[in-house]
C-alpha positions as CSV (number, residue, x, y, z in Angstrom):
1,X,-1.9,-5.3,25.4
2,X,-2.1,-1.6,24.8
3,X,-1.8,-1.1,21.0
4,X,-0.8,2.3,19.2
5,X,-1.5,1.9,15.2
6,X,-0.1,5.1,13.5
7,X,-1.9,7.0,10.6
8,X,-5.4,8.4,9.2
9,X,-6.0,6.4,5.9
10,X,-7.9,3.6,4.6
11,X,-4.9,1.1,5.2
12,X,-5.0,2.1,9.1
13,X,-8.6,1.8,9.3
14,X,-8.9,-1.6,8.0
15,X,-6.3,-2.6,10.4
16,X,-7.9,-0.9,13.2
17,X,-10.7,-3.0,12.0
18,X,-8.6,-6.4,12.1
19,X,-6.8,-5.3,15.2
20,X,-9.5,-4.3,17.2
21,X,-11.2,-8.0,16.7
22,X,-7.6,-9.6,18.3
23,X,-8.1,-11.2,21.7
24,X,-4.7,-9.6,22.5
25,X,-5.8,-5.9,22.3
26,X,-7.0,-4.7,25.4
27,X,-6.7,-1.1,24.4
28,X,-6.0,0.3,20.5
29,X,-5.2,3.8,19.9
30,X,-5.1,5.4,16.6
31,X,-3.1,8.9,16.4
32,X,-4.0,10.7,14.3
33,X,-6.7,8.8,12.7
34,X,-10.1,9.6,11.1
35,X,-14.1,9.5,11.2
36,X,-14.4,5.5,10.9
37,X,-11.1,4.5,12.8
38,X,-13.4,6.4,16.0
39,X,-15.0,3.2,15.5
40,X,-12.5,0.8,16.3
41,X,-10.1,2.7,18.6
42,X,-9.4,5.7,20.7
43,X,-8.3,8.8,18.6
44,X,-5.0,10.9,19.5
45,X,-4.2,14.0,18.0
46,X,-1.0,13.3,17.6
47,X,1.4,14.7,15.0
48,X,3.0,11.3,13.9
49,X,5.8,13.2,12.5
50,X,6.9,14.4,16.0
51,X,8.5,11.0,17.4
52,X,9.2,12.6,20.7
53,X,5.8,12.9,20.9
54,X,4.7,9.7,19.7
55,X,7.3,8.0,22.3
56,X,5.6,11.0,25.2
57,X,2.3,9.5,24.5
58,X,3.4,5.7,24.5
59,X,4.8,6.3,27.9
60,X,2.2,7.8,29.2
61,X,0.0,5.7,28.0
62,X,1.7,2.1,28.6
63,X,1.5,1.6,24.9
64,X,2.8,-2.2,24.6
65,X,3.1,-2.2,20.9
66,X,3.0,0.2,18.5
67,X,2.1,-0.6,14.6
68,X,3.4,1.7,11.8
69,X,1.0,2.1,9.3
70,X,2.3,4.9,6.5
71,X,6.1,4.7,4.7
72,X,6.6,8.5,5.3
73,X,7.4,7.8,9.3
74,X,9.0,4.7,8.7
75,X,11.4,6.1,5.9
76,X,12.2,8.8,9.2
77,X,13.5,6.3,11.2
78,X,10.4,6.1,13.9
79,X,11.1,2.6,14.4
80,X,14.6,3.2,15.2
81,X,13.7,6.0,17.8
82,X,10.6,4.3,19.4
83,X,13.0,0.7,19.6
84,X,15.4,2.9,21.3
85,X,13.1,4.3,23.8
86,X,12.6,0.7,24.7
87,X,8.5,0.0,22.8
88,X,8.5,-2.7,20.7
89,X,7.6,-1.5,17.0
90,X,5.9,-3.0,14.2
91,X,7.9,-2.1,11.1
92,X,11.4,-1.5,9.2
93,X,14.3,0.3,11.0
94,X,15.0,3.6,8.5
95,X,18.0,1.6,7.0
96,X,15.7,-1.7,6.2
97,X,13.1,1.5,4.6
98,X,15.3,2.4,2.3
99,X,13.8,-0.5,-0.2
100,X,10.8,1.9,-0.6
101,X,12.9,5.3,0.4
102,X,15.1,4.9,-2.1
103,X,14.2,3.5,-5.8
104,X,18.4,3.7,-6.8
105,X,18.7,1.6,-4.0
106,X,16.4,-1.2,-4.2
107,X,17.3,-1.1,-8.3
108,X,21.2,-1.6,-6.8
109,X,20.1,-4.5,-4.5
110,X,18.4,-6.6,-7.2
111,X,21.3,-6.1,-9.9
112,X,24.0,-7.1,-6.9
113,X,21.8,-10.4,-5.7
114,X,20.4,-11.2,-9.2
115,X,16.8,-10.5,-8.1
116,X,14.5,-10.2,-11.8
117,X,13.6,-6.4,-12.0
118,X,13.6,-3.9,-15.0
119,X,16.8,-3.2,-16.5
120,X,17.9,0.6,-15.4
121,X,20.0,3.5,-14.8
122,X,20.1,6.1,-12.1
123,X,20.6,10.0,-13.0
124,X,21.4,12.9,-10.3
125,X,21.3,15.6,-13.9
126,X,18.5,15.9,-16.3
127,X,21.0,15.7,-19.6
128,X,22.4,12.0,-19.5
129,X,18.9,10.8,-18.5
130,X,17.1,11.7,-21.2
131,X,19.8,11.1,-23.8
132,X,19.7,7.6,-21.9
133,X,16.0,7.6,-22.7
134,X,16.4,8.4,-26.5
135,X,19.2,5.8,-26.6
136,X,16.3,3.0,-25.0
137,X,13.3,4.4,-27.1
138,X,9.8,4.4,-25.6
139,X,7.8,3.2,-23.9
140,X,10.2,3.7,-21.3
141,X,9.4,4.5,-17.1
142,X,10.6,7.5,-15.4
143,X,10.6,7.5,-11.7
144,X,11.6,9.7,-9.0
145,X,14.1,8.0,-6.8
146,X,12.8,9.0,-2.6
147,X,9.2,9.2,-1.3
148,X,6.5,10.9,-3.8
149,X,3.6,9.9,-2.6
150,X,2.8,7.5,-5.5
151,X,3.1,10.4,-8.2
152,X,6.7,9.8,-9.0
153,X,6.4,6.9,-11.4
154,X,5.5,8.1,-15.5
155,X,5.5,5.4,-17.8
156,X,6.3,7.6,-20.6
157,X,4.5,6.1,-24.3
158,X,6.9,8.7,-26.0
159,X,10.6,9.7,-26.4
160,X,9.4,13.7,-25.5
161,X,6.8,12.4,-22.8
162,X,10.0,10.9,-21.0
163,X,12.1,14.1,-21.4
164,X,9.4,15.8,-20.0
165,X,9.0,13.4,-16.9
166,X,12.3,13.9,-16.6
167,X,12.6,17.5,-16.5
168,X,9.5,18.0,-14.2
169,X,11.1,15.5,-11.9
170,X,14.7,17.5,-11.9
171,X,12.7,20.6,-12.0
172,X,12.0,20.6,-7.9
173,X,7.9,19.8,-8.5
174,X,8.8,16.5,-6.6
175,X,11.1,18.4,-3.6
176,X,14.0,16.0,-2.4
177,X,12.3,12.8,-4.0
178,X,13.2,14.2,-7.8
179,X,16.8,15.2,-7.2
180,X,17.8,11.5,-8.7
181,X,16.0,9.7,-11.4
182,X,16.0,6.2,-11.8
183,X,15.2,5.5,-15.8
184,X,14.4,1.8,-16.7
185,X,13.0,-0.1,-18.9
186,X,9.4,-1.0,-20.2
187,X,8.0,-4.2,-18.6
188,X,5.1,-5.7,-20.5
189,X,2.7,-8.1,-18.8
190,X,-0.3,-8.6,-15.9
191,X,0.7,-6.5,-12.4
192,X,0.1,-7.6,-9.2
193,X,0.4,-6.6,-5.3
194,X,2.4,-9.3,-3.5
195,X,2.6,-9.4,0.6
196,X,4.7,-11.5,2.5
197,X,6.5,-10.6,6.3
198,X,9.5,-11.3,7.4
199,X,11.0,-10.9,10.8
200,X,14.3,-10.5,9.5
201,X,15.4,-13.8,8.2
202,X,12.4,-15.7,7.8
203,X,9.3,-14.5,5.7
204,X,6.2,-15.9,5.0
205,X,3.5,-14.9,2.4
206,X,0.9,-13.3,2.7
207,X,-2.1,-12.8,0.2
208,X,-1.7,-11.0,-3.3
209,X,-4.4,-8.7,-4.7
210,X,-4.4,-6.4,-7.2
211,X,-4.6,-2.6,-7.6
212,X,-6.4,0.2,-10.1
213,X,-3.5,3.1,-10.2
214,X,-5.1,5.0,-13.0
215,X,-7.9,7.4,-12.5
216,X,-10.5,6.6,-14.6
217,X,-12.4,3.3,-16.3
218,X,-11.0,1.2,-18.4
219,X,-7.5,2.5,-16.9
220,X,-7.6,5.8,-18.6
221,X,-6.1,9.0,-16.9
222,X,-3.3,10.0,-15.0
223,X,-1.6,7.9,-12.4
224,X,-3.2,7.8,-8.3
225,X,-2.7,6.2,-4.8
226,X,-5.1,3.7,-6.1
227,X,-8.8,3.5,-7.2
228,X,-10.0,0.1,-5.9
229,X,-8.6,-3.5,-5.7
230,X,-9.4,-7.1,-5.4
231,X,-7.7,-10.2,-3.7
232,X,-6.2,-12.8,-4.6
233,X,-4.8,-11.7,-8.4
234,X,-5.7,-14.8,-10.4
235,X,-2.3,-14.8,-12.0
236,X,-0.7,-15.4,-8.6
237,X,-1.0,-19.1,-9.4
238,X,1.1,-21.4,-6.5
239,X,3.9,-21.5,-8.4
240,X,4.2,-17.8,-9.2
241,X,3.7,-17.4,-5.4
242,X,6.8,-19.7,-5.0
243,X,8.6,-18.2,-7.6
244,X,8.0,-14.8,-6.2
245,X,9.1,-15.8,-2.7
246,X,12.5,-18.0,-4.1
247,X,13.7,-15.4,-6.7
248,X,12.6,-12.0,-4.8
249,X,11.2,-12.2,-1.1
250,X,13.4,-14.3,0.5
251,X,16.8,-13.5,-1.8
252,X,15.7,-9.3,-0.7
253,X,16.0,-10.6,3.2
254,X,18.8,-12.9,2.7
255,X,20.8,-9.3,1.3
256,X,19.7,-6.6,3.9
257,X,20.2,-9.2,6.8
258,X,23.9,-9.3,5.2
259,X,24.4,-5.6,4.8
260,X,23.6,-5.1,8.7
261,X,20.3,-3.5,7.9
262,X,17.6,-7.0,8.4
263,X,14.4,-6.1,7.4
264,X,11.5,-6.6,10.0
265,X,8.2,-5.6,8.6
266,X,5.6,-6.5,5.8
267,X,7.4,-6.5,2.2
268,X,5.2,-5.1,-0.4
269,X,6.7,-6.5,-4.0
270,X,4.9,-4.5,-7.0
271,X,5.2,-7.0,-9.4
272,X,5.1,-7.8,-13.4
273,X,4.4,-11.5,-14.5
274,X,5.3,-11.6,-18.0
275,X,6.3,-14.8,-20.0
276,X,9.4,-15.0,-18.2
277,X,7.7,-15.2,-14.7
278,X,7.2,-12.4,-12.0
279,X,9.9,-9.0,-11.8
280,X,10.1,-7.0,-9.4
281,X,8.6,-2.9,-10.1
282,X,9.3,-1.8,-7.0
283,X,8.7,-2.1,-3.0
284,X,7.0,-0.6,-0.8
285,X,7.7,-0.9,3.2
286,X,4.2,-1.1,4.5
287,X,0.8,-2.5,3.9
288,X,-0.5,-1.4,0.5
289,X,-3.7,1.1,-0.4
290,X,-6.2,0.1,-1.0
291,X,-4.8,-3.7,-1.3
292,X,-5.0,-3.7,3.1
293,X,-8.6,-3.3,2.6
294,X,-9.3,-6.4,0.8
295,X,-6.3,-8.4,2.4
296,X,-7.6,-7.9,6.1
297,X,-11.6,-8.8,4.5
298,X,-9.8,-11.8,3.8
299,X,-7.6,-12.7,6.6
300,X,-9.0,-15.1,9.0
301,X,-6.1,-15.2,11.3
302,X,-4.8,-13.0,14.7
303,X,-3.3,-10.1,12.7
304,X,-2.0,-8.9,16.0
305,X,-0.5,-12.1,16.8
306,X,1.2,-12.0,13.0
307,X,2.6,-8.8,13.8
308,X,4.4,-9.4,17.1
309,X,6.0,-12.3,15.5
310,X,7.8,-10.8,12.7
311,X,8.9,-8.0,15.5
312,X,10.0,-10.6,17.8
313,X,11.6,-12.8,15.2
314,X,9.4,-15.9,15.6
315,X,8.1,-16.0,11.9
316,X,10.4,-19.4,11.4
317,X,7.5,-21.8,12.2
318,X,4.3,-19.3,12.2
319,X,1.5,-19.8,9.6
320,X,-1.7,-17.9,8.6
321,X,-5.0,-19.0,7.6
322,X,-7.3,-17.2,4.8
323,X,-11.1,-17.1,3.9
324,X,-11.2,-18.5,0.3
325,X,-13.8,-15.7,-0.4
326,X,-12.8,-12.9,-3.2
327,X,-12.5,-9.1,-1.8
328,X,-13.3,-6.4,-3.6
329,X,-12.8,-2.9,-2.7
330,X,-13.5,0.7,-4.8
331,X,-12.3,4.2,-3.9
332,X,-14.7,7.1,-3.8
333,X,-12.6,10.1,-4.2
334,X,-13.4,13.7,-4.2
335,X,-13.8,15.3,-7.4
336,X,-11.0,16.7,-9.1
337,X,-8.5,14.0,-7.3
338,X,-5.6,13.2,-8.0
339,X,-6.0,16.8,-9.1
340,X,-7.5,19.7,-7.0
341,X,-10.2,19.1,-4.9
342,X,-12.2,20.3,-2.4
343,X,-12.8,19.5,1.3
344,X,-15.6,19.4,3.8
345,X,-18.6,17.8,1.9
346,X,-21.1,15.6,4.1
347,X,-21.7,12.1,2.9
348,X,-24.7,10.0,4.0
349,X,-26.2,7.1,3.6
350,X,-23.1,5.2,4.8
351,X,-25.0,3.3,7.2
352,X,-27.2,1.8,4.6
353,X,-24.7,0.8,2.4
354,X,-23.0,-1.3,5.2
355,X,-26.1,-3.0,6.0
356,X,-25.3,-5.1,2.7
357,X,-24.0,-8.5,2.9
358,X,-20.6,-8.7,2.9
359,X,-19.8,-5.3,2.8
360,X,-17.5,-3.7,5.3
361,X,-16.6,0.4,4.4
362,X,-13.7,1.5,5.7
363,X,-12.7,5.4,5.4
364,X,-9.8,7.2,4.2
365,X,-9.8,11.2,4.1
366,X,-13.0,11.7,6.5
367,X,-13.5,13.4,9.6
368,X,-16.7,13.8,11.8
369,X,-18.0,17.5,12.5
370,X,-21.4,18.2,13.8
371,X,-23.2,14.7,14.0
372,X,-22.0,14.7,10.0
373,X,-19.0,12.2,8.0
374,X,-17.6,15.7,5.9
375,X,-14.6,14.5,3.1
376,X,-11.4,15.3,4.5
377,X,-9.0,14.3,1.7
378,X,-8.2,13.3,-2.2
379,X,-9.4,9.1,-1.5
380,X,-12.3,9.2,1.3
381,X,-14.0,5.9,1.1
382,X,-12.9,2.4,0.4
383,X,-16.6,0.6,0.1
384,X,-15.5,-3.1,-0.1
385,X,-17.0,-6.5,0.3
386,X,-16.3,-10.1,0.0
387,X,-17.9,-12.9,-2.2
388,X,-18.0,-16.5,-3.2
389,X,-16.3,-14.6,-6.3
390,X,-14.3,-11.4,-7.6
391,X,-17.7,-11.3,-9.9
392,X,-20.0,-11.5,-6.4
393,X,-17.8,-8.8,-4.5
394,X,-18.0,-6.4,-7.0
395,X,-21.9,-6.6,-7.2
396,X,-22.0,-6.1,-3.5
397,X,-19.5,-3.6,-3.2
398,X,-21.0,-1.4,-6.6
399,X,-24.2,-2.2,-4.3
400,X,-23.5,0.1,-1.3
401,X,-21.7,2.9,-3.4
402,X,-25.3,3.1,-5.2
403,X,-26.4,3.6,-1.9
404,X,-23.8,6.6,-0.6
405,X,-25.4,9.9,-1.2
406,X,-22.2,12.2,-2.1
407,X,-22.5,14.8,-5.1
408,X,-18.9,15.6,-4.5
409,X,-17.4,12.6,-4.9
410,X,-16.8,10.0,-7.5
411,X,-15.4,6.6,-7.9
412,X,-14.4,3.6,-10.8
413,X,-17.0,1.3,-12.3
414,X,-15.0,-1.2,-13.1
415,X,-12.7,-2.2,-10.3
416,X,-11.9,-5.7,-11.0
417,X,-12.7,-6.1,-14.5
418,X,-9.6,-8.6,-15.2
419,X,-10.5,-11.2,-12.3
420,X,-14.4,-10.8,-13.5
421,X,-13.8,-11.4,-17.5
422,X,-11.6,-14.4,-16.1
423,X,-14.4,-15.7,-14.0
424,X,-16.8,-15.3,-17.4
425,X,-14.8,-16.9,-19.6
426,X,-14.1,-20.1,-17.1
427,X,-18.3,-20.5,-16.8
């Protein structure tokens, strides 16, 4: 088959990666892309917000199957206009994306089907929701309702810290995404990233993992896209896996398949597991990052072949097999991120980081220029690794950062520090 995969982060190159490996790709294109996806698969500069170009190129180019990586596109309806044209897509339709497009929404669906989430109210003026907020008390979660590219959640420790959220969020700093609010309450307990597809009325589960979203050690600092993550999250224990998949996953396809909107893609549940078992934060309508990077390290199964069945609705009686190795991954970013930062540094010494065992680097924000691997966004490397433990990966993957000569960038030390104290106490 000829493959499209759409996007330029660390996600799409560690599906590149996976896809590349599938007996069933005879050709994989990446538009737009970056310096490691060059790797895997042919680069097109494509502007993935154009569909008409995007369907243009698959035409052209006898594109077979086309695989949606980021939630911006999806949330535009490109499945809906690619299906259309008649190429068989890889992701939600923009009705099904709504579950990530629209916080309101997915907060409305779980209320209406009894799915456990946060309790909440939705605000389109800045007055009610912060009276709301001083009714409820802190800590209480702001969050912007549409697409903010993972800066529209505060989890506010005060009563003024949530008016302010609130009034940055109605003040336009967010564009569309802050002109409703979605206030809720406070959920105490241990997160973690839960994966499952579904082709529309079946779904299966994937692995879980477990992400870094604040900026600095010890989870100190503001809020990011992600700082590093590990696979599986101990506390995804097999019956928090079934619980997960009887009280949220499957009850979530059961109610868009009845609305007219059936969901065809991966489901990525943010989730809480507190003493009364997991609730539901929020979803997301794509493959997480960084989770992807240390879910496809893991995957030992056709990813391609995984894919096409949850398009083609043949999930019902499909299974997929797993290394029992831990993944690790950690996010160099460039200074100043999630702040201002600056682009165009040269990196080295990639090539003898990768040499480690078990390591695999994928990249984010890079591009090549001049026989040189120069930064090229705010997250620019994901250097992850498997090991026989969370404890082994990390060692290997801290391993070949040590090893990466970039004065401009920066990263965690202590991605994984739950699973590792776990794994210390056990011996």
């Amino acid at each position: 088959m000829n493959i499209l995969l759409l996007g330029s982060g660390g996600r799409e190159h560690a599906l590149a990666w996976k896809m590349a490996a599938s007996p069933l790709a005879d050709r994989l294109y990446c538009a737009p892309g970056n310096a490691g996806i060059a790797r895997e698969a042919e680069l097109v500069p494509l502007d993935i917000a154009d569909h008409a170009a995007v369907i243009a190129f698959c035409k052209a180019s006898k594109i077979d199957f086309v695989v949606v990586g980021p939630e911006a596109p999806l949330c535009a309806g490109i499945v809906d206009d690619l299906e259309r044209a008649g190429i068989k897509t890889f992701g939600p339709t923009k009705a099904a994306a709504q579950l990530e497009g629209s916080k309101g929404f997915t907060k409305d669906l779980c209320k209406a089907n009894n799915i456990p989430t946060a309790a909440y109210e939705r605000f389109t003026a800045a007055a009610p929701a912060k009276a709301y907020a001083r009714t409820q008390g802190a800590p209480i979660v702001i969050k912007a309702d549409g697409l903010a590219a993972g800066k529209g959640v505060v989890v506010a420790q005060t009563v003024a810290e949530a008016e302010q959220a609130v009034d940055l969020m109605f003040g336009g700093l967010l564009g569309e995404a802050g002109a409703e609010v979605v206030v809720e309450e406070f959920l105490a307990g241990e997160e973690a990233s839960f994966f499952a597809l579904t082709d529309g009325e079946n779904a299966i589960a994937l692995a879980s993992a477990q992400d870094h979203k604040r900026v600095g050690d010890g989870d100190t600092g503001p809020n990011t896209g992600g700082m590093g993550a590990y696979s599986p999250a101990p506390v995804m224990t097999p019956e928090m896996t079934k619980r997960t998949m009887d009280e949220i996953i499957l009850p979530t396809v059961r109610a868009m398949k009845a609305m007219g909107s059936p969901y065809k893609g991966v489901l990525f549940a943010g989730l809480m597991i507190g003493k009364d078992g997991p609730k539901l934060i929020e979803y997301n309508a794509r493959f997480g990052d960084p989770e992807t990077q240390v879910l496809m390290l893991r995957l030992m199964s056709d990813l391609v072949a995984a894919l096409l069945a949850a398009r083609d609705g043949q999930l019902k009686n499909f299974d997929l097999r797993w290394y029992p190795d831990a993944a690790l991954t950690v996010v160099m970013a460039a200074k100043g991120y999630p702040g201002n930062y600056a682009k165009g540094s040269a990196i080295e010494g990639l090539e003898a980081a990768g040499q480690i065992e078990g390591v695999e680097i994928f990249h984010a924000g890079t591009r090549a220029e001049g026989g040189k691997i120069l930064a090229n966004g705010g997250r620019v490397l994901n250097v992850s690794a498997l090991g026989r433990s969370v404890t082994q990966a990390q060692a290997r993957a801290y391993a070949a950062v040590d090893r990466i000569r970039w004065p401009d960038g920066f990263c965690r030390r202590d991605i994984g520090w739950q699973a590792v104290r776990r794994e210390q106490t056990k011996s």
